[in-house]
VOPAGU-2260 file (C-alpha; in pm, 1 decimal, decimal comma):
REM VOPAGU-2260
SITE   aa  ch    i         X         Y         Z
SITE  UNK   A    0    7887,4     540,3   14974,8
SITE  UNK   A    1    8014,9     867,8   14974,1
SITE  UNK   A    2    8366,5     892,7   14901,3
SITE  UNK   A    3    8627,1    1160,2   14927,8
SITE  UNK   A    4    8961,5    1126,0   14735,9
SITE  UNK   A    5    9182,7    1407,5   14875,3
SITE  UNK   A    6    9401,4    1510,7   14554,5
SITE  UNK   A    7    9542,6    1844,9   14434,3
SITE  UNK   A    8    9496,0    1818,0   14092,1
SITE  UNK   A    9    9145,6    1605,7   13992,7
SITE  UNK   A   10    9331,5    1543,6   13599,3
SITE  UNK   A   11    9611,5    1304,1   13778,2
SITE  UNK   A   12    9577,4     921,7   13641,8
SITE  UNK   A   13    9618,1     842,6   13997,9
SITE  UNK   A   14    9302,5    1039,4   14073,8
SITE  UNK   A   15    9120,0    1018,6   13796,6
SITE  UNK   A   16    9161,6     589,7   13793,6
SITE  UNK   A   17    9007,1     561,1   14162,4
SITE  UNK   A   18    8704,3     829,9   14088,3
SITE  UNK   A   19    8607,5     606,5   13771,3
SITE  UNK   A   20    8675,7     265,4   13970,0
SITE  UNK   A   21    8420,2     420,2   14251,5
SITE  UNK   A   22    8179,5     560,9   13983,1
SITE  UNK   A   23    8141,7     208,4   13812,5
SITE  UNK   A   24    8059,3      71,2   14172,5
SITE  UNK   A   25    7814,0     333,0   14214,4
SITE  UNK   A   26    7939,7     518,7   14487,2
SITE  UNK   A   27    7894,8     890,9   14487,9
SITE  UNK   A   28    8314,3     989,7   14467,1
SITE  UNK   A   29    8468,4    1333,9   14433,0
SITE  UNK   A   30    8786,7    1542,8   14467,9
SITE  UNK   A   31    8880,0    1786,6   14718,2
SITE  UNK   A   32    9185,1    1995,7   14691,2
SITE  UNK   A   33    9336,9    1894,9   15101,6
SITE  UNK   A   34    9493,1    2271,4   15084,6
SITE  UNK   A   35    9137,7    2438,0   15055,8
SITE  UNK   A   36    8967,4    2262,6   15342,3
SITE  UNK   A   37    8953,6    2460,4   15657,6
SITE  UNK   A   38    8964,7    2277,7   16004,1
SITE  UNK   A   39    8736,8    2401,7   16346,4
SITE  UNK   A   40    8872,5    2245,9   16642,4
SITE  UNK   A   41    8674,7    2261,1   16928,6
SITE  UNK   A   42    8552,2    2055,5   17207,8
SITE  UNK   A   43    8294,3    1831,8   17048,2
SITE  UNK   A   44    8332,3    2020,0   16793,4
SITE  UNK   A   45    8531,9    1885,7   16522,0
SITE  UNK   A   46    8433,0    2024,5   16170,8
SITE  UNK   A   47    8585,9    2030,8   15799,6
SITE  UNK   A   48    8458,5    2276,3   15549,8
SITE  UNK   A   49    8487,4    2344,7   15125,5
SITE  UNK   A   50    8406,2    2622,0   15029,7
SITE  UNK   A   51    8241,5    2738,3   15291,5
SITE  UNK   A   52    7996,0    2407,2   15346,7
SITE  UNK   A   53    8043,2    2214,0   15614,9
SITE  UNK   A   54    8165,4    1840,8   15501,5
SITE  UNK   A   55    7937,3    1632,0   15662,3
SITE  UNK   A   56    7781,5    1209,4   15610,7
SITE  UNK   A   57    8167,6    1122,2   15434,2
SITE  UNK   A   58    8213,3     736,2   15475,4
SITE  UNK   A   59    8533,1     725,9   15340,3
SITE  UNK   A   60    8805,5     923,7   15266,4
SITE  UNK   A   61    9115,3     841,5   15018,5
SITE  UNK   A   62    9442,3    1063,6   15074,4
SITE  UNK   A   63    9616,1    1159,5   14755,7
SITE  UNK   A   64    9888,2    1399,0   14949,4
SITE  UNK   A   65   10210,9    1493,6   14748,8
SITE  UNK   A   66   10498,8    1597,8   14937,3
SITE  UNK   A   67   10508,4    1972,7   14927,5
SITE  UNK   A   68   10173,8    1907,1   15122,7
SITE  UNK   A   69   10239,3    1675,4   15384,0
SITE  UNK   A   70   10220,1    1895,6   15641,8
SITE  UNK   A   71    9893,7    2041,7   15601,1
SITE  UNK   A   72    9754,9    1752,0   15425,6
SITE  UNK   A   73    9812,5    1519,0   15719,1
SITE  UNK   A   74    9651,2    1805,9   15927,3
SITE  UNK   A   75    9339,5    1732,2   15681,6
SITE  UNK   A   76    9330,2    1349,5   15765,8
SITE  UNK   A   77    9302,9    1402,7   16131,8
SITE  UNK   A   78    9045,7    1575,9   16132,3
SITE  UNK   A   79    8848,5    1326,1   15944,3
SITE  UNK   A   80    8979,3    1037,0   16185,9
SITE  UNK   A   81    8904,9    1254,1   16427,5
SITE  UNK   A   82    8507,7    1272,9   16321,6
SITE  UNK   A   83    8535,1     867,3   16278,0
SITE  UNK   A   84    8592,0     834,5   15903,6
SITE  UNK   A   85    8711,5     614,6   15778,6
SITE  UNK   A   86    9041,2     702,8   15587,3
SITE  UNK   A   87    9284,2     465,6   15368,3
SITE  UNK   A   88    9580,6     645,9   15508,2
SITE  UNK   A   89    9643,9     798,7   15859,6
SITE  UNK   A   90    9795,0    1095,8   15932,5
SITE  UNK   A   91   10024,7     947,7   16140,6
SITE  UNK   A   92   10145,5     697,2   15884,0
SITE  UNK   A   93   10184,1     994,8   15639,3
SITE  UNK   A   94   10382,8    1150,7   15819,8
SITE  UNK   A   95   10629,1     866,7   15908,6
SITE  UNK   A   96   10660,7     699,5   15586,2
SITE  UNK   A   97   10698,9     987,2   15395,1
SITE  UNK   A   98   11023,6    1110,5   15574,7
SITE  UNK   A   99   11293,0     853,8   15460,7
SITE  UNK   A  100   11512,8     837,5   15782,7
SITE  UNK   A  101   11216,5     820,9   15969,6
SITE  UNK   A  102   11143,8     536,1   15740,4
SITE  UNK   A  103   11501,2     375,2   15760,5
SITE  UNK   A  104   11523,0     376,7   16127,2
SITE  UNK   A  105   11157,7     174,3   16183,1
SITE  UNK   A  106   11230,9      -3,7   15949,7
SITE  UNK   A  107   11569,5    -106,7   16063,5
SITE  UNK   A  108   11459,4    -131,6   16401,8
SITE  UNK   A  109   11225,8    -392,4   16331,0
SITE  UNK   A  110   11415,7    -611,2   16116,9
SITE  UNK   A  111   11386,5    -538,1   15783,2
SITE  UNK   A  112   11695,3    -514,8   15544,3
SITE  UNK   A  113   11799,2    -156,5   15415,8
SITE  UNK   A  114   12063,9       7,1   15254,5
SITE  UNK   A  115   12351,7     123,4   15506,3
SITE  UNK   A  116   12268,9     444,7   15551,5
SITE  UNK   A  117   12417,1     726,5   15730,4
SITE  UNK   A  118   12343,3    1091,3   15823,3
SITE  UNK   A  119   12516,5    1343,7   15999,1
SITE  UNK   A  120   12488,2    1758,5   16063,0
SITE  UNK   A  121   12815,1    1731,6   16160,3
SITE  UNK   A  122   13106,9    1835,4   15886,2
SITE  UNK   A  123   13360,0    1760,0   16075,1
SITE  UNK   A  124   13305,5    1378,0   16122,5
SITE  UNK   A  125   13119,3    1339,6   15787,7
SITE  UNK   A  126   13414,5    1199,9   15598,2
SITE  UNK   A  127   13379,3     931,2   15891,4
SITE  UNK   A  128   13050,2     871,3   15832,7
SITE  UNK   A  129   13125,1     815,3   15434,5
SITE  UNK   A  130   13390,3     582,2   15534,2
SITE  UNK   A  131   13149,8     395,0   15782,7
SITE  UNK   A  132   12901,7     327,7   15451,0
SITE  UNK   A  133   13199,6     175,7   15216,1
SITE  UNK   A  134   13380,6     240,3   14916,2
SITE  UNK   A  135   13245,9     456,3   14627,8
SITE  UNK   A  136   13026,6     500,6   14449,7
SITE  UNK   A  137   12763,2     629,4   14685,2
SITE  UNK   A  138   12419,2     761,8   14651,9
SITE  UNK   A  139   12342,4    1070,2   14817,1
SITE  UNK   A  140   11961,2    1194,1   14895,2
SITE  UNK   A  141   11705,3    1399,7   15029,0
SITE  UNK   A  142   11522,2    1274,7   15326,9
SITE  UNK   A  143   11201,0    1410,1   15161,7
SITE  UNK   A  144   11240,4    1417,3   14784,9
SITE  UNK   A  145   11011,0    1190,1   14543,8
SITE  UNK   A  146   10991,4    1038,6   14220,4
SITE  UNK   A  147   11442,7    1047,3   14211,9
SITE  UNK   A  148   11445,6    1382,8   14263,1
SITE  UNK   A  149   11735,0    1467,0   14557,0
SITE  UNK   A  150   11899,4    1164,2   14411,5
SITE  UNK   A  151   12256,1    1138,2   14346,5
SITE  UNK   A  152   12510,1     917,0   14227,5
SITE  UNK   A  153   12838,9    1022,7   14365,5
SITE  UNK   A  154   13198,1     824,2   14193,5
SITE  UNK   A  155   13396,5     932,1   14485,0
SITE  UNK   A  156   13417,4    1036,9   14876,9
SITE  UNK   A  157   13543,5    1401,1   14800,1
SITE  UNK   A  158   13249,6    1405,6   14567,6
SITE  UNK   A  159   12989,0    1279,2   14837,8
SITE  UNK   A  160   13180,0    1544,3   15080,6
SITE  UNK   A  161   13054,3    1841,5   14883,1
SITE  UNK   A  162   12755,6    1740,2   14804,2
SITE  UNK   A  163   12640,3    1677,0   15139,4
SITE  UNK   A  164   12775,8    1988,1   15251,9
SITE  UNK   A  165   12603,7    2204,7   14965,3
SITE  UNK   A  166   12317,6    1989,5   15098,0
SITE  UNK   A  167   12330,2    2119,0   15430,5
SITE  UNK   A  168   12432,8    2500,3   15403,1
SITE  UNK   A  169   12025,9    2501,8   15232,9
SITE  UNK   A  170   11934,3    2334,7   15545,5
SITE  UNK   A  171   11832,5    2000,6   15364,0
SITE  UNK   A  172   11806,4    1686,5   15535,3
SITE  UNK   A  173   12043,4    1443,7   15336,9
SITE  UNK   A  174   12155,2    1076,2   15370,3
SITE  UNK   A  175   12400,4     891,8   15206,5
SITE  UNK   A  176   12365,2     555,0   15128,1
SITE  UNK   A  177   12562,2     202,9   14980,7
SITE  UNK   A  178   12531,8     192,4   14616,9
SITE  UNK   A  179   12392,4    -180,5   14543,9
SITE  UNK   A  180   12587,3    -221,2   14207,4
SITE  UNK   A  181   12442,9    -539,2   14180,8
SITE  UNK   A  182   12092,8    -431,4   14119,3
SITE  UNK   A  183   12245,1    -259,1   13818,1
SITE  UNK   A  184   11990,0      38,9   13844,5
SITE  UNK   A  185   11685,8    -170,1   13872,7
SITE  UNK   A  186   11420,1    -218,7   14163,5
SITE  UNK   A  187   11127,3    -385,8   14235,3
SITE  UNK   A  188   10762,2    -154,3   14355,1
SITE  UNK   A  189   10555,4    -408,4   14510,3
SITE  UNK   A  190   10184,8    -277,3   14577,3
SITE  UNK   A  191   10003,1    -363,7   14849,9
SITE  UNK   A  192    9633,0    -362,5   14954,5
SITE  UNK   A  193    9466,5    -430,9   15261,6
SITE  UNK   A  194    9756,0    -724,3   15383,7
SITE  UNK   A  195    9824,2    -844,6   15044,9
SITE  UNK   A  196   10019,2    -800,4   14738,7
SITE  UNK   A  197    9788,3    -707,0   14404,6
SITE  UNK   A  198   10122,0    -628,4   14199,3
SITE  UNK   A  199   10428,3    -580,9   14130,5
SITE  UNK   A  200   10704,3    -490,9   13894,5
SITE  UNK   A  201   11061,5    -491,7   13835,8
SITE  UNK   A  202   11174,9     -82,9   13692,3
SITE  UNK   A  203   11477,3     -59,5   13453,9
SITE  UNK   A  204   11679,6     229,8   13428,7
SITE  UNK   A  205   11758,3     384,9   13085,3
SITE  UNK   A  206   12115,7     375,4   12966,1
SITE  UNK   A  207   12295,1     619,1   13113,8
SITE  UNK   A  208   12080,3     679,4   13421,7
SITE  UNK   A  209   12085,6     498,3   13800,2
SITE  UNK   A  210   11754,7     595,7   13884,4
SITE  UNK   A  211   11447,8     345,8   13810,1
SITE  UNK   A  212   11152,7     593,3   13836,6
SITE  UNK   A  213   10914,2     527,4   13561,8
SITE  UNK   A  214   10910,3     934,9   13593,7
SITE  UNK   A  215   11252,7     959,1   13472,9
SITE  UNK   A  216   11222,8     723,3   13138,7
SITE  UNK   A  217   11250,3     353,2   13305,8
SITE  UNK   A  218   11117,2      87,1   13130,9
SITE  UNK   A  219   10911,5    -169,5   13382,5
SITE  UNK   A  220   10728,2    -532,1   13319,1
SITE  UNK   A  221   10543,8    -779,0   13546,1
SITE  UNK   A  222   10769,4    -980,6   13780,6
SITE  UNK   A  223   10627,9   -1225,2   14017,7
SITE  UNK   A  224   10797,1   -1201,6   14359,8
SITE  UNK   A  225   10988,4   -1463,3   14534,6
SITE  UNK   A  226   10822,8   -1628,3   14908,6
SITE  UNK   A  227   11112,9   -1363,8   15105,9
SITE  UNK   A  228   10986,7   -1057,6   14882,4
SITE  UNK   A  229   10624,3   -1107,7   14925,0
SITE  UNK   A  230   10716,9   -1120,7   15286,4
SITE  UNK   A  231   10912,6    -852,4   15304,8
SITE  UNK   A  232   10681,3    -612,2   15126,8
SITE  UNK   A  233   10411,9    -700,9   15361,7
SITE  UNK   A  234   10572,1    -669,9   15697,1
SITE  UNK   A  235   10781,1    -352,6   15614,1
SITE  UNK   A  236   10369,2    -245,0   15487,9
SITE  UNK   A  237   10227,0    -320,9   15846,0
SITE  UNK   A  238   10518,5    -169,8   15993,5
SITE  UNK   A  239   10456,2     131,7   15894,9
SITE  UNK   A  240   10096,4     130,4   15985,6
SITE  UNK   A  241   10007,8     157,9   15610,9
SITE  UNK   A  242    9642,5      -1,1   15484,6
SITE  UNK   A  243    9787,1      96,2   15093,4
SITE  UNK   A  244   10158,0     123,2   14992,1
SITE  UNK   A  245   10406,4      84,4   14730,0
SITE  UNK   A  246   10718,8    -100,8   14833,0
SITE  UNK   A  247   11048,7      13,2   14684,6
SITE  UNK   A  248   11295,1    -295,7   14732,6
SITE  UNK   A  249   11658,9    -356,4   14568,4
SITE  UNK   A  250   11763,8    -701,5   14490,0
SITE  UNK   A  251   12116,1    -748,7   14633,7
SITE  UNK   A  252   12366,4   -1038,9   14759,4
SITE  UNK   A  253   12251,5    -986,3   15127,3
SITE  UNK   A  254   11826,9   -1039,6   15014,5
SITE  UNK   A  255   11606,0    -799,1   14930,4
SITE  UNK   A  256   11694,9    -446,3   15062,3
SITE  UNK   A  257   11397,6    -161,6   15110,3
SITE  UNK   A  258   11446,1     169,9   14982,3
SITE  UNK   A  259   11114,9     337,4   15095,3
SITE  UNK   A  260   10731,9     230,7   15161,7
SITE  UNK   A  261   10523,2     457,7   14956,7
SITE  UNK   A  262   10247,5     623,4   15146,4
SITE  UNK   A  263   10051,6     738,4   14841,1
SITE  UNK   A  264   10214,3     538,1   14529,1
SITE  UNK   A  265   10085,4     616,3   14198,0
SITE  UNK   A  266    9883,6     377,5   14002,2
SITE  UNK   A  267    9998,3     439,2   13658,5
SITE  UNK   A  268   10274,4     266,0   13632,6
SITE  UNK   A  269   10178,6     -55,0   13840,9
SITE  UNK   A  270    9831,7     -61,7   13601,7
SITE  UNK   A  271    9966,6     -34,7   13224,1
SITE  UNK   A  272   10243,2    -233,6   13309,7
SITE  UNK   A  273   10037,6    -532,0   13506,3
SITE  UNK   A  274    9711,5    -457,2   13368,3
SITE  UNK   A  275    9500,1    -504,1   13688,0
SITE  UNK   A  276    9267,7    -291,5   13810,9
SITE  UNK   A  277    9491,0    -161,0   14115,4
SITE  UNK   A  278    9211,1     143,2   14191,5
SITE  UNK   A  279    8926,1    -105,5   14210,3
SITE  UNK   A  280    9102,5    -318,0   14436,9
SITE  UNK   A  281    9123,0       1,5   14683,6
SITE  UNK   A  282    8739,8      67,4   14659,8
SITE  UNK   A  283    8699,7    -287,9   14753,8
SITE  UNK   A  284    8948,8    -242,2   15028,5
SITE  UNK   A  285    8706,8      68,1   15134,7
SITE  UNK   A  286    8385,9    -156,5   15086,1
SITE  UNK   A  287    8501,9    -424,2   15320,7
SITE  UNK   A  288    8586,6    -153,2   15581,1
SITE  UNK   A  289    8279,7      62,2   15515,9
SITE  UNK   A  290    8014,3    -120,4   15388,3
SITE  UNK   A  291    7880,2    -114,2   14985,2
């Protein structure tokens, strides 16, 4: 097959893992940079060029979009659907999973447990929204940040207050949500493929720190998921209209809570700390869909 992974930077262990894992099945793969292709719309007419050549007999197509690209990037994808490729990750799932209120509220309004969360552009009734979440702590966030970035922990309601409001005057999106104490700054990622879990891990925060991104010096190791996580993971996946996604789930006294579903989760991590080959298992997701 011939098989585009859409990436910015080709040296990413993301990137690099699902080239190799494509190579070794013998499929012709390479990386395009999703900001460099150029898009003709027309009428029957519905072209992609690199470099000035026209992108043409692409089977598959693997979206590696980071978030300062969504935009653009999902632009990119639609334009392949639109020529009938096949892709691992729609634009329109992109774009809905990678906003976290967007997120929050499909989520919620299907079912699945979440963190209280509230948002508001109002100042005036935002120390009623704080109140409506709880009692401090509280974490405060970006509705687009990534890897804990736009994170904060906040000890107190006049804390949260100017946060939010610092937030806002640099008209940023921001939520505030329930601190789980109980989770004592760990989470699970649960990666899924194709309708079914391939791994997962519990993440660890270092001393000090609330955040459990591996990208921020938390320690992770193997954890096998109960029968309401698995379950969880999956329908919060297919909710979302994600074929590949990494589940971000707290462990609290009211059940497993989701955080965010992870349109393009890295593979680092979930590999060296579960040793399976997580990027082979997503060229065999494209082979059953595509053909070997």
């Amino acid at each position: 097959m011939n098989i585009v992974v859409l990436s910015r930077n080709p040296s990413l262990y993301s990137t690099q893992a699902i080239v190799d894992a494509g190579r070794k099945r013998h499929h012709y793969v390479r990386v395009l940079d999703h900001m460099f292709c150029d898009l003709i719309i027309e009428k029957d007419n519905i072209d992609i060029f690199y470099n000035f050549q026209k992108l043409e007999n692409i089977h598959a197509v693997i979206p590696r979009i980071g978030t300062m690209a969504t935009s653009f990037g999902s632009a990119v994808i639609r334009q392949f659907e639109a020529k009938g490729v096949f892709t691992t990750l729609t634009a329109e799932a992109l774009l809905k999973a990678r906003n976290k209120l967007t997120c929050m509220q499909i989520l919620a309004g299907a079912g699945i447990g979440v963190a209280r969360t509230g948002i508001t552009k109002n100042l005036y009734t935002l120390p009623f929204i704080i109140d409506k979440i709880g009692t401090a702590p509280y974490i405060v966030k970006l509705a687009t940040g990534t890897q804990g970035l736009g994170v904060i922990l906040s000890e107190s309601k006049a804390n949260a207050e100017a946060i939010i409001e610092a937030f806002q005057r640099s008209e940023e999106k921001v939520l505030v949500q329930r601190f789980i104490e109980e989770s004592k700054g760990s989470d699970l990622r649960v990666f899924v493929i194709d309708g079914q879990v391939v791994g997962s891990m519990k993440r660890m925060a270092k001393i000090g720190e609330f955040r459990s991104n591996l990208h921020r010096g938390a320690q992770s190791i193997p954890v096998k998921l109960t029968a309401e996580e698995e379950e969880i993971a999956l329908k919060a996946t297919e909710i979302m209209g994600l074929r590949i996604a990494g589940v971000d789930m707290l462990q609290s006294k009211e059940g497993p809570l989701v955080l965010e579903v992870n349109a393009s989760p890295g593979l680092e991590g979930i590999e060296g700390t579960t040793q399976i080959d997580i990027a082979g298992k997503i060229i065999e997701f494209i082979e059953r869909n595509v053909g070997s």
